[in-house]
DSSP file (Angstrom, degrees, kcal/mol; ACC not computed):
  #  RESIDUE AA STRUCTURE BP1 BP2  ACC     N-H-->O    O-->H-N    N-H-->O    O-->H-N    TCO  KAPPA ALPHA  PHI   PSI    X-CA   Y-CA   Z-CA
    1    1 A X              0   0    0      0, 0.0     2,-0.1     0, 0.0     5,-0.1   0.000 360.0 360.0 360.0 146.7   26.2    8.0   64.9
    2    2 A X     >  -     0   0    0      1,-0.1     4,-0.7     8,-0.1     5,-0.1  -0.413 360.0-119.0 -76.1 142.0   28.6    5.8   62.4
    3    3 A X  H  > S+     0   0    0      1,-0.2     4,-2.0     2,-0.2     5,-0.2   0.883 116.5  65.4 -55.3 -28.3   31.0    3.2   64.1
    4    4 A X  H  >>S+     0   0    0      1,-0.2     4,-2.8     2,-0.2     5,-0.7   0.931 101.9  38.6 -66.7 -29.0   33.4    5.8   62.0
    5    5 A X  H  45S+     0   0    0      1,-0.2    -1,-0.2     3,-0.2    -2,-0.2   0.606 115.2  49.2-105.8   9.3   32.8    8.5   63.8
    6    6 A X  H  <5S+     0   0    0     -4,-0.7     4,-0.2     3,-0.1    -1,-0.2   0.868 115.8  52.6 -86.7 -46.3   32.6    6.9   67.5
    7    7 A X  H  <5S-     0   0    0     -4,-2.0    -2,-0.2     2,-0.1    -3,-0.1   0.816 136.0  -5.4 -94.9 -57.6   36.0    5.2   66.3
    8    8 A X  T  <5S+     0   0    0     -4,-2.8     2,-0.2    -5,-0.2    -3,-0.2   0.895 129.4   2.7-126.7 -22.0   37.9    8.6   65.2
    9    9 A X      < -     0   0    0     -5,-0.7    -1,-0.2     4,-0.0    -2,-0.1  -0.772  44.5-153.1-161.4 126.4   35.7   11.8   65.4
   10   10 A X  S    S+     0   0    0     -4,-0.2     2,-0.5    -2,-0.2    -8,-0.1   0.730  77.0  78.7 -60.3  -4.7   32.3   12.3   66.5
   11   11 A X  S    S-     0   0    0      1,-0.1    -1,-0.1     0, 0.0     8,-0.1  -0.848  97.0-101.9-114.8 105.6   31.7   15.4   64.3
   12   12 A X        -     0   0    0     -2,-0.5     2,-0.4     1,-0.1    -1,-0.1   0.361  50.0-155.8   3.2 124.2   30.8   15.2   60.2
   13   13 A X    >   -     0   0    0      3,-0.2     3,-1.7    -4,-0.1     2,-0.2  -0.991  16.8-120.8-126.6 117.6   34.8   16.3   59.3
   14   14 A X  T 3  S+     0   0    0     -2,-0.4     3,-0.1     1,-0.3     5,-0.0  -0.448  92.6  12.2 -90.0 148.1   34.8   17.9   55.7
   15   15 A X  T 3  S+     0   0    0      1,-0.3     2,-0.5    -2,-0.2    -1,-0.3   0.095  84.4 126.7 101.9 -48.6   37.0   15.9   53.5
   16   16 A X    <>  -     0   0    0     -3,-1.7     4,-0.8     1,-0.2    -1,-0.3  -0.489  54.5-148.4 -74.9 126.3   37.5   13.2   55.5
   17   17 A X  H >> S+     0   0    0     -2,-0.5     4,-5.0     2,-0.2     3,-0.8   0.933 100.2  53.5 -48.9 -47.1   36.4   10.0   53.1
   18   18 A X  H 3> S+     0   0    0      1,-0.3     4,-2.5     2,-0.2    -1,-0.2   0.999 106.1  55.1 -54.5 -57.4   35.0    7.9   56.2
   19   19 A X  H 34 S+     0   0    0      1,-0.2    -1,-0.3     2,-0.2    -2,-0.2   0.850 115.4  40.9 -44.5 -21.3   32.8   11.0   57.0
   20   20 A X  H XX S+     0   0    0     -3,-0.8     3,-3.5    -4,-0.8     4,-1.0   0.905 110.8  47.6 -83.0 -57.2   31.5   10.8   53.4
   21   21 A X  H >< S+     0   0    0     -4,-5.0     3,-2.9     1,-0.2    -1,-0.2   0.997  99.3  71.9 -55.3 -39.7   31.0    7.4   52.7
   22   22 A X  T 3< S+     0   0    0     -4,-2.5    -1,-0.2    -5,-0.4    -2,-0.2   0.685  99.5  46.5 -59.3 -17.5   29.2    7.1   56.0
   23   23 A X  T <4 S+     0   0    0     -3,-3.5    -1,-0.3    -4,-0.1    -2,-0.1   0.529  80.8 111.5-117.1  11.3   25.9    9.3   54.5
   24   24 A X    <<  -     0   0    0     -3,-2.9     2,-0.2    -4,-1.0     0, 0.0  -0.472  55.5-159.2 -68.8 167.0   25.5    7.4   51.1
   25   25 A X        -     0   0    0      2,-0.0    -1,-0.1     0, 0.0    -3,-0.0  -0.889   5.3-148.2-160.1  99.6   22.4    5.8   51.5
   26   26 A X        +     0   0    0     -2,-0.2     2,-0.4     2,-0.0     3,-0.1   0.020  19.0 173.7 -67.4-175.8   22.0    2.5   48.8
   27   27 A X        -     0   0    0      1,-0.0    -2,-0.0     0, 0.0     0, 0.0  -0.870  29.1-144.8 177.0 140.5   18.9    1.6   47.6
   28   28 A X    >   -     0   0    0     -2,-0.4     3,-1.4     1,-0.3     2,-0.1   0.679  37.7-162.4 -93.8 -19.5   18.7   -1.4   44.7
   29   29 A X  G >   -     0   0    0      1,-0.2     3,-0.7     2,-0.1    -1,-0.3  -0.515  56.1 -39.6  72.6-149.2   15.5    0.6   43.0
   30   30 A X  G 3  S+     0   0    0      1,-0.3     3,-0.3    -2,-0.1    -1,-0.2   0.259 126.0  87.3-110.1  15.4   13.7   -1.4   40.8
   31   31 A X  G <  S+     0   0    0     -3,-1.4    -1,-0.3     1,-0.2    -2,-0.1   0.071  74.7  76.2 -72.5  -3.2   16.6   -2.9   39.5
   32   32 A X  S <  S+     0   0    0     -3,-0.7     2,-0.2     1,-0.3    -1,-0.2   0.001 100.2  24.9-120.3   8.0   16.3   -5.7   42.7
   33   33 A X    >   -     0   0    0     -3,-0.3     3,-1.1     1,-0.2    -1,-0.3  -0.469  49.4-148.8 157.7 123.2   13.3   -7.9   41.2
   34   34 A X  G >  S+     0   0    0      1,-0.3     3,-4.0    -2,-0.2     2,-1.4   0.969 105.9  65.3 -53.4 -78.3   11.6   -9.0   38.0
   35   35 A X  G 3  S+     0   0    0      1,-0.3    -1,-0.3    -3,-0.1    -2,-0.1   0.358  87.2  66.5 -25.2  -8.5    8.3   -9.1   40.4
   36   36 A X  G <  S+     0   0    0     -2,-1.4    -1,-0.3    -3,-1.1    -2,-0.2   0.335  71.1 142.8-107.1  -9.7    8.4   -5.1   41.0
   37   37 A X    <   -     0   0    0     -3,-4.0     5,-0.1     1,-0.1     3,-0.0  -0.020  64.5 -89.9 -25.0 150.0    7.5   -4.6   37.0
   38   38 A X     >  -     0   0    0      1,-0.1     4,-1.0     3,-0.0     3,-0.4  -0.255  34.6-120.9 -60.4 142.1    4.9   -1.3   36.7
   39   39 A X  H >> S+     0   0    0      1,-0.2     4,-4.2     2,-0.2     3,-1.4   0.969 105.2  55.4 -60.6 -47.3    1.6   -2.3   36.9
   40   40 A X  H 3> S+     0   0    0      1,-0.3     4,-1.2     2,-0.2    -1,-0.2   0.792 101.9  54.2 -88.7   8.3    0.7   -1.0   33.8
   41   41 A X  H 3> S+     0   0    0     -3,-0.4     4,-0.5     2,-0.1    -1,-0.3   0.575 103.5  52.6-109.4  26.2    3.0   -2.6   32.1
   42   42 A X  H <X S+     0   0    0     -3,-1.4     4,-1.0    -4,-1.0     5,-0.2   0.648 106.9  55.6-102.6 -25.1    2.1   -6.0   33.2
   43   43 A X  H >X S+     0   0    0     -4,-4.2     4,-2.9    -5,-0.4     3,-2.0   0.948 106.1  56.7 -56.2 -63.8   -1.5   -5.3   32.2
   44   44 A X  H 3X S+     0   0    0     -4,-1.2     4,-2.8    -5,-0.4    -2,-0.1   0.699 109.0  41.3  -7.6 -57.7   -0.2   -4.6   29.0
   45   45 A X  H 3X S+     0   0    0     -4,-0.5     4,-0.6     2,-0.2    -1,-0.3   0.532 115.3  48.2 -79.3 -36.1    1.4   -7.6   28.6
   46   46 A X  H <X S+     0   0    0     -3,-2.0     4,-1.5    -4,-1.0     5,-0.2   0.826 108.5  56.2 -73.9 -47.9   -1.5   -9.7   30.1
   47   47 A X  H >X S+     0   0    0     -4,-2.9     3,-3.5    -5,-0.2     4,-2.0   0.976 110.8  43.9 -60.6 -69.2   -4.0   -7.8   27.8
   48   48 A X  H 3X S+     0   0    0     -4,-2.8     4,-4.4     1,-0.3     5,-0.2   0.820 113.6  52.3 -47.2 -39.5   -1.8   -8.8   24.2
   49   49 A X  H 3X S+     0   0    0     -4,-0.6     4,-2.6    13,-0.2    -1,-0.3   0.858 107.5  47.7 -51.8 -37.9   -1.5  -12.1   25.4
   50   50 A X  H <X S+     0   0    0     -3,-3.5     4,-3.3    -4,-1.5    -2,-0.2   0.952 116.5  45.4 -64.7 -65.3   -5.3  -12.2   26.0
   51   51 A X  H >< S+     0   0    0     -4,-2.0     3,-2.9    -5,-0.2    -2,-0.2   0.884 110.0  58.4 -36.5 -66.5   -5.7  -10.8   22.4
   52   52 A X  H >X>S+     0   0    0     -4,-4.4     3,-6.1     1,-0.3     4,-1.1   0.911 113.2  37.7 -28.6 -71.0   -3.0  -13.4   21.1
   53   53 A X  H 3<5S+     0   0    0     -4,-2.6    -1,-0.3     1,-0.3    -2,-0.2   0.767 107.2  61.6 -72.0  -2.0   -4.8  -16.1   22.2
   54   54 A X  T <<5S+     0   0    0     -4,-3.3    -1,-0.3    -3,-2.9    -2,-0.2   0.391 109.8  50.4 -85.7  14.0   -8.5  -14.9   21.4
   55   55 A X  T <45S-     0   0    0     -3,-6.1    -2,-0.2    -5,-0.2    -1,-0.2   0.368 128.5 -98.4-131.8   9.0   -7.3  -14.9   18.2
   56   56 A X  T  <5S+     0   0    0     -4,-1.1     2,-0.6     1,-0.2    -3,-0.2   0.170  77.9 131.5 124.9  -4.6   -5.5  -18.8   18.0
   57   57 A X      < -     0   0    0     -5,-0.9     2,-0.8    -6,-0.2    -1,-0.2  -0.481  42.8-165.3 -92.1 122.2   -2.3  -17.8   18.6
   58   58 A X  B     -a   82   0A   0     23,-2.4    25,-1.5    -2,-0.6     2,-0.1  -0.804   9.0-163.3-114.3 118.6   -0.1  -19.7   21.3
   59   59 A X        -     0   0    0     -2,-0.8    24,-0.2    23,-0.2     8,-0.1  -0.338  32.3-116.8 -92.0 155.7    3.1  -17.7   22.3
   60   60 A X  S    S-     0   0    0      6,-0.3     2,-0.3    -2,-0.1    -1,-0.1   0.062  92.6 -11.8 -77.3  19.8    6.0  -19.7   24.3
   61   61 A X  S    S-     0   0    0      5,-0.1    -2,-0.1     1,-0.1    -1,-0.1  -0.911  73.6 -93.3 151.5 158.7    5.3  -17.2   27.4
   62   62 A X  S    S+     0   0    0     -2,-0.3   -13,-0.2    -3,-0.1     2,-0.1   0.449  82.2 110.4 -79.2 -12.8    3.5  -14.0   28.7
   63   63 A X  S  > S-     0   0    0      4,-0.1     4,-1.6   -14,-0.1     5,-0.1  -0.343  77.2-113.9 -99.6 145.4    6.4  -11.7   28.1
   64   64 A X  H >> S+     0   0    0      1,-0.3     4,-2.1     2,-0.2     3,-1.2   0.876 111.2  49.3 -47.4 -63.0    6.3   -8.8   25.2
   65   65 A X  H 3> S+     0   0    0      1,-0.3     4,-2.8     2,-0.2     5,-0.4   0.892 111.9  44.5 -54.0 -48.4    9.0  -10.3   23.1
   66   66 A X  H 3> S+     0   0    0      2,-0.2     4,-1.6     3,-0.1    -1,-0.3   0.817 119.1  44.9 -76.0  -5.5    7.8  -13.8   22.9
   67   67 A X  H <X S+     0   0    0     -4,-1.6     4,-1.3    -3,-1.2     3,-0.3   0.990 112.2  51.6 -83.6 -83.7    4.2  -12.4   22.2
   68   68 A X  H  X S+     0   0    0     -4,-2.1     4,-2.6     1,-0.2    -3,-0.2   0.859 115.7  41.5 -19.3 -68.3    5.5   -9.8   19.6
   69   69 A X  H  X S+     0   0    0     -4,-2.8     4,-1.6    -5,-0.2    -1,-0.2   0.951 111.8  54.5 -74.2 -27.2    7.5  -12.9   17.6
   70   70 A X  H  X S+     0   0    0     -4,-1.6     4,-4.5    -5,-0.4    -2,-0.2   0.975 110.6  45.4 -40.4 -61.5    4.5  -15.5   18.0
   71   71 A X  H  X S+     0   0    0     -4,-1.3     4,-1.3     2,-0.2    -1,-0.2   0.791 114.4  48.9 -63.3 -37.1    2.0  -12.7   16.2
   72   72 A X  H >X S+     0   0    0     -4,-2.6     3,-3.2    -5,-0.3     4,-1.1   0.955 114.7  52.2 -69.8 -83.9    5.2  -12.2   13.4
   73   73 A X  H >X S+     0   0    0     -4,-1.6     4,-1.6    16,-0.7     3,-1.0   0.600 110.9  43.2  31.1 -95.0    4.9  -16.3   13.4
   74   74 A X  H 3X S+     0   0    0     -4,-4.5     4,-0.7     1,-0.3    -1,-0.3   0.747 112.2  48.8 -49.7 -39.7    1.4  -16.3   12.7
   75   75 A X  H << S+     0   0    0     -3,-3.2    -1,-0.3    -4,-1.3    -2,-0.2   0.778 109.8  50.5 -90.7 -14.7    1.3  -13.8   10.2
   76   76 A X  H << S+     0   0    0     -4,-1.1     2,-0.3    -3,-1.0    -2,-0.2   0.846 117.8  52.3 -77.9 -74.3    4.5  -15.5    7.9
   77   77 A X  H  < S-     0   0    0     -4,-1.6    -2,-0.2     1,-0.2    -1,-0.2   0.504  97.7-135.0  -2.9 -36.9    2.1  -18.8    8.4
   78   78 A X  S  < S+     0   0    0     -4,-0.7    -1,-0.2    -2,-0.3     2,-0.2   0.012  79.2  62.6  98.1 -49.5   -0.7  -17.9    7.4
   79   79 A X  S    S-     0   0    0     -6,-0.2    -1,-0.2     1,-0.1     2,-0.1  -0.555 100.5 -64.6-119.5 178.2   -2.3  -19.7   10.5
   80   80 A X        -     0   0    0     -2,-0.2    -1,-0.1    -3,-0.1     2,-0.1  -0.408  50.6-129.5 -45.4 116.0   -2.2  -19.3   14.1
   81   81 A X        -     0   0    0     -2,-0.1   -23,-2.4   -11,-0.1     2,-0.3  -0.509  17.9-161.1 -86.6-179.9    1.2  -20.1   15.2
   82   82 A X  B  >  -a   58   0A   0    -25,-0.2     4,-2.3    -2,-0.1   -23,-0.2  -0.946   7.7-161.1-147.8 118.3    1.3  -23.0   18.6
   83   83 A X  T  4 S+     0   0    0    -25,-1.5   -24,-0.1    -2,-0.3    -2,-0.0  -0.402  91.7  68.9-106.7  52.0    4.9  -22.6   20.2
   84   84 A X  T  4 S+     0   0    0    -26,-0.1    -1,-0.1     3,-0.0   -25,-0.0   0.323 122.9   9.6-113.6 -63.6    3.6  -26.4   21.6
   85   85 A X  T  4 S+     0   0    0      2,-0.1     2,-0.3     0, 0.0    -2,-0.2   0.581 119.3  81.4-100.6  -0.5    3.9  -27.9   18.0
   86   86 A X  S  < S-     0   0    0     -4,-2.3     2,-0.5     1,-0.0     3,-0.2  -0.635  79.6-120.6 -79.3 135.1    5.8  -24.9   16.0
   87   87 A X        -     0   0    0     -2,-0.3     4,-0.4     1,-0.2     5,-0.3  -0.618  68.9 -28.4 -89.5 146.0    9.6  -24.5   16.2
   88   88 A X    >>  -     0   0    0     -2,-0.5     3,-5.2     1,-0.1     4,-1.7   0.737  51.6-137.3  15.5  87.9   10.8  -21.3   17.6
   89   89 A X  T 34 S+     0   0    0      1,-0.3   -16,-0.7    -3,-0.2    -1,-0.1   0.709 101.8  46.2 -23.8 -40.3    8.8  -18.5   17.1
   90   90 A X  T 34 S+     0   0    0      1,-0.2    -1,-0.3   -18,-0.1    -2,-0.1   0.331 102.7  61.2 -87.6   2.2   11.9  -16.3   16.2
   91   91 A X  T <4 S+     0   0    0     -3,-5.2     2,-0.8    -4,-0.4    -1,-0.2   0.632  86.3  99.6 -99.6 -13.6   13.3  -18.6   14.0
   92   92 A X     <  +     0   0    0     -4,-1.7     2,-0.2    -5,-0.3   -16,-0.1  -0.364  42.2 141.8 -69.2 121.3   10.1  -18.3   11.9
   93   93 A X        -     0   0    0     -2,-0.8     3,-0.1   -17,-0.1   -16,-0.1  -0.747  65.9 -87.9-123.7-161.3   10.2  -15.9    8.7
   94   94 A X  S  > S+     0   0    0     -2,-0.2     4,-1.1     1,-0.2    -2,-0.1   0.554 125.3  58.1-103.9  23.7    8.8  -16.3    5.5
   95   95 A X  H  > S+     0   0    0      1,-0.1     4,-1.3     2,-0.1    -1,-0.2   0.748 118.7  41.5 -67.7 -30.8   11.6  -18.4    3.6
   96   96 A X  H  4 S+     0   0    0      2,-0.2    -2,-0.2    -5,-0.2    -1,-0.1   0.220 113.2  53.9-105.1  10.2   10.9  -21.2    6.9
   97   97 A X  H  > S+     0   0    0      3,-0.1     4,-1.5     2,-0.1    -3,-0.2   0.733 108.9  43.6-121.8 -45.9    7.2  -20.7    6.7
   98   98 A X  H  X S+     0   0    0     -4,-1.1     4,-0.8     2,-0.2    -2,-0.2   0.791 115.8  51.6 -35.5 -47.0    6.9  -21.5    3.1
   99   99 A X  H  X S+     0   0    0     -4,-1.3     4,-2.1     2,-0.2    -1,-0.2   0.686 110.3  48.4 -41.6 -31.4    9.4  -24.6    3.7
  100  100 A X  H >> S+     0   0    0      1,-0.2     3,-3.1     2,-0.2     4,-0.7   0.853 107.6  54.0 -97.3 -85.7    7.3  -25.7    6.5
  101  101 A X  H 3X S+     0   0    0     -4,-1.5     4,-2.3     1,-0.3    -1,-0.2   0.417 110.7  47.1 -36.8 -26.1    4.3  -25.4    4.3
  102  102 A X  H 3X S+     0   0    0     -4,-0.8     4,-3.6    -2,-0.6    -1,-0.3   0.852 105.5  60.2 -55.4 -57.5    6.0  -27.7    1.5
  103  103 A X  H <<>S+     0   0    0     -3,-3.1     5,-1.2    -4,-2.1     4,-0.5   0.908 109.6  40.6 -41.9 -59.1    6.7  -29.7    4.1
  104  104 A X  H ><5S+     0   0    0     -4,-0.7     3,-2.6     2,-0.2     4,-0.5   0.959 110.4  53.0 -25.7 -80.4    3.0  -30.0    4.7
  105  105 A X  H 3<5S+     0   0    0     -4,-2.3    -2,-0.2     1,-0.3    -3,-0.2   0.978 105.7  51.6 -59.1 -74.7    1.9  -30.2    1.7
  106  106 A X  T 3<5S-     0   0    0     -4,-3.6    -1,-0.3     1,-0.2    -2,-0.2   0.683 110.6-116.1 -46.5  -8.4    4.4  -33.4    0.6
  107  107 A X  T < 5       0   0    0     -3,-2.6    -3,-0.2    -4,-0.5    -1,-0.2   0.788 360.0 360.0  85.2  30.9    3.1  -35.2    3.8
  108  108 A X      <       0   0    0     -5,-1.2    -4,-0.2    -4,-0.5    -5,-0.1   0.675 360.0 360.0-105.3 360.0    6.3  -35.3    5.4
């Protein structure tokens, strides 16, 4: 029994707001923690990463978006992007990947 309905009437009262609120029942879902992700999509995400990097590429993180823009990266490059010596994966297109290659190339 609800402290409301010890307080003003023991019996479900139709209407009454107290009576109402008093059978919601909250619940945070899976909205309460990064760590509750689906299993399969953290294989997912484990597997591309695995690919990335069986193929040279090193992403800033395990997560789909940084994975996704590394592999865009790599492919305006040319090469294998390295988000250790490469600047922002997402800042790379291929106007900055040509620059950088200039860059390269002059020794700079």
């Amino acid at each position: 029994m609800s402290l409301h309905q010890e307080r003003t009437h023991p019996e479900f009262v139709e209407g009454c707001f107290g009576c109402k609120i008093s059978t919601l029942e909250l619940s945070p879902g899976d909205a309460h923690s990064r760590a509750a992700m689906p299993k399969r999509k953290w294989e997912g995400e484990l597997k591309r990463y695995k690919e990335a990097r069986r193929q040279g590429i090193q992403p800033a993180g395990t997560t789909m978006d940084k994975i996704i823009a590394a592999e865009k990266a790599s492919e305006n490059l040319g090469r294998a992007y390295n988000a250790e010596k490469d600047p922002n994966a997402k800042s790379i297109n291929k106007k900055t990947a040509n620059a950088m290659k200039q860059l390269k190339e002059a020794g700079i």
